[in-house]
ROLUM-899597 format. One record per residue (C-alpha): x, y, z. Coordinates in steps of 0.001 Angstrom, whole numbers, plus 500000, padded with zeros to 6 digits. Layout:
% residues N
- X/Y/Z
...
This chain:
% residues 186
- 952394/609672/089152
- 955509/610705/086879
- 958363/612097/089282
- 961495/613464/088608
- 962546/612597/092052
- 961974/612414/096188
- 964260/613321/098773
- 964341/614973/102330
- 966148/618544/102687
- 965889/621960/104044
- 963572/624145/102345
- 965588/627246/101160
- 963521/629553/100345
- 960831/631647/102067
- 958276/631248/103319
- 959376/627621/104974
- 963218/628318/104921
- 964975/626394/107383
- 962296/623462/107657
- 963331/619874/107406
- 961098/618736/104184
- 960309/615658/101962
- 960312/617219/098410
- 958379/615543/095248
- 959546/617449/092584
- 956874/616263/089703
- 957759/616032/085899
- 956739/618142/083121
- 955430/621333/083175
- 953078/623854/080702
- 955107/627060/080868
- 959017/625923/079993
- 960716/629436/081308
- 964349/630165/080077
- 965936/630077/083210
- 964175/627463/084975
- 966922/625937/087193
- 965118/622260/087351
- 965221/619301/085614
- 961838/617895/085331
- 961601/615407/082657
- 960502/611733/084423
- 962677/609961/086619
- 959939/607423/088167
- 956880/606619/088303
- 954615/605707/091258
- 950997/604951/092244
- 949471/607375/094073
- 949384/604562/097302
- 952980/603990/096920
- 953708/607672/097032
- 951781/607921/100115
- 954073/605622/101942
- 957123/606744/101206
- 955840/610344/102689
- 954800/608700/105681
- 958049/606880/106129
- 959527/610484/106400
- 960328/611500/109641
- 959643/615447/108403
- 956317/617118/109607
- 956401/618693/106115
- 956119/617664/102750
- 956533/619874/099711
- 955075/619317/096101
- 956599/620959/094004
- 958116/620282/090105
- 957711/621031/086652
- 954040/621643/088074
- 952523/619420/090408
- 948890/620672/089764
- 949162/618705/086289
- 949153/616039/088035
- 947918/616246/091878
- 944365/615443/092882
- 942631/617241/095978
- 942001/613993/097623
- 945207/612456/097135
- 946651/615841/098719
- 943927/616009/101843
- 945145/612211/102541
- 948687/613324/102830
- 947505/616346/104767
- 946035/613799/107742
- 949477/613281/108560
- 951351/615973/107149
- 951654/619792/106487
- 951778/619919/103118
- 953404/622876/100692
- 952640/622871/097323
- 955066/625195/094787
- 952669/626342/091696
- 953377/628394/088473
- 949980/629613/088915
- 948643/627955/085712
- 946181/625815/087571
- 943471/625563/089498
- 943263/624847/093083
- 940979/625238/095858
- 941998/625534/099578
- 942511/622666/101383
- 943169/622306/105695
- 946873/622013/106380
- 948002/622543/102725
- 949614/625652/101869
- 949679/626929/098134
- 953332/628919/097252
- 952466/630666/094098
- 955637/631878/091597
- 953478/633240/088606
- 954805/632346/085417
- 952424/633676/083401
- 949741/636726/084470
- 947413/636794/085340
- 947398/633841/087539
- 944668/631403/087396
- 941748/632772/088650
- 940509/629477/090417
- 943800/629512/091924
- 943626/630142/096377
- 947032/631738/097212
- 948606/631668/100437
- 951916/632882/099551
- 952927/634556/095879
- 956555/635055/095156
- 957743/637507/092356
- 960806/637174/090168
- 963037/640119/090199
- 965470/639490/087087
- 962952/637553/084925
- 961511/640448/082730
- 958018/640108/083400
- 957599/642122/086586
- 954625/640921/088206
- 955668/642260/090939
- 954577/645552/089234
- 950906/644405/088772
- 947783/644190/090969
- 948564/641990/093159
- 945771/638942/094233
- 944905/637929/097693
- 947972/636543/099581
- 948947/635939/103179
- 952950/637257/102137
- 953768/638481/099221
- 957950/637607/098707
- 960192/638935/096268
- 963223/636392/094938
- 966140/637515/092538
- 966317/635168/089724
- 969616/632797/089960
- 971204/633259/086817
- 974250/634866/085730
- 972616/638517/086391
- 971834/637414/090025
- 973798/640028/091457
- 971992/642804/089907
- 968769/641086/090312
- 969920/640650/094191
- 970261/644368/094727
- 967176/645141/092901
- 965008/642952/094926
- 966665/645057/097853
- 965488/648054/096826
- 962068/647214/096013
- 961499/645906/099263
- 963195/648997/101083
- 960801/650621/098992
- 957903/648748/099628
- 958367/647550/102747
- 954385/646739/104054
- 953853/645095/101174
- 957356/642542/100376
- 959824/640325/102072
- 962574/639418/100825
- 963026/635383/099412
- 966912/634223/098381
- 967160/630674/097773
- 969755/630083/100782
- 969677/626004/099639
- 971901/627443/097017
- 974008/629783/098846
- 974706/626360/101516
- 974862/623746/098890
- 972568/622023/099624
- 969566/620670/097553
């Protein structure tokens, strides 16, 4: 598997924020936005076994997949071993396909729209600040549907936008800031 790296936080953003996780950020992505805030070119590379222990050397309940896009690269069985011992997270641009899996939970940021229709959602998070507005569109079947001001140097005005779109649609958003950010932390 090519990583960009592994490492054991606090998740900062809904809807895990505040959870001790392992995070495998994967390399490369298909979509390349402008203000993408990672770097996900390859740092490593490990087997698939290898991976696997180092997540259950972890003392988190949680792991997180996220990247670039981890569905480039992830395989459903590889995942459901993980998931024996773990509850699993995966971050997606929504490019992919992916079918449900016990104990793994699919956060969806769309990138592009619509998202992929093979794609099961458990939790889709919007960009506010990004241009695109998905936010605006028919929305697929989610358990949450979270709205997150993009970090860049309009984030205040994408802050108080978010704001008001969830005072004004407040049965159908939560809010999402990436607190990690706000605390330092990674």
């Amino acid at each position: 598997m090519r990583l960009n790296e592994v490492y054991y936080s606090v998740y900062g953003e809904q809807p895990f924020m505040g959870i001790p996780m392992l995070f495998v950020r994967f390399a490369g992505c298909n979509v390349g936005c402008e203000f993408c805030d990672q770097d996900w070119s390859v740092q490593m590379e490990m087997s698939e076994q290898d991976l696997l222990d180092e997540i259950n050397e972890c003392p988190s309940e949680w792991v997180c997949f996220t990247g670039g896009e981890p569905l480039l690269q992830l395989k459903p069985k590889f995942v459901g071993q993980v998931a024996e011992t773990k509850n699993v997270c995966i971050e997606t641009n929504g490019t992919m396909p992916w079918k449900h899996i016990p104990g793994v939970y699919v956060a969806c940021s769309p990138k592009v729209w619509p998202i992929n229709p093979g794609l099961d959602v458990d939790y889709l998070k919007l960009l506010v600040g990004d241009g695109k507005e998905f936010w605006q569109k028919p929305l697929p079947a989610a358990r949450k549907y979270f709205l997150q001001p993009v970090w860049n140097d309009n984030y205040k005005h994408n802050l108080v936008r978010a704001i008001a779109i969830v005072e004004e649609f407040p049965d159908t958003f939560v809010l999402s800031i990436q607190v990690h950010k706000y605390i330092g932390i990674k």
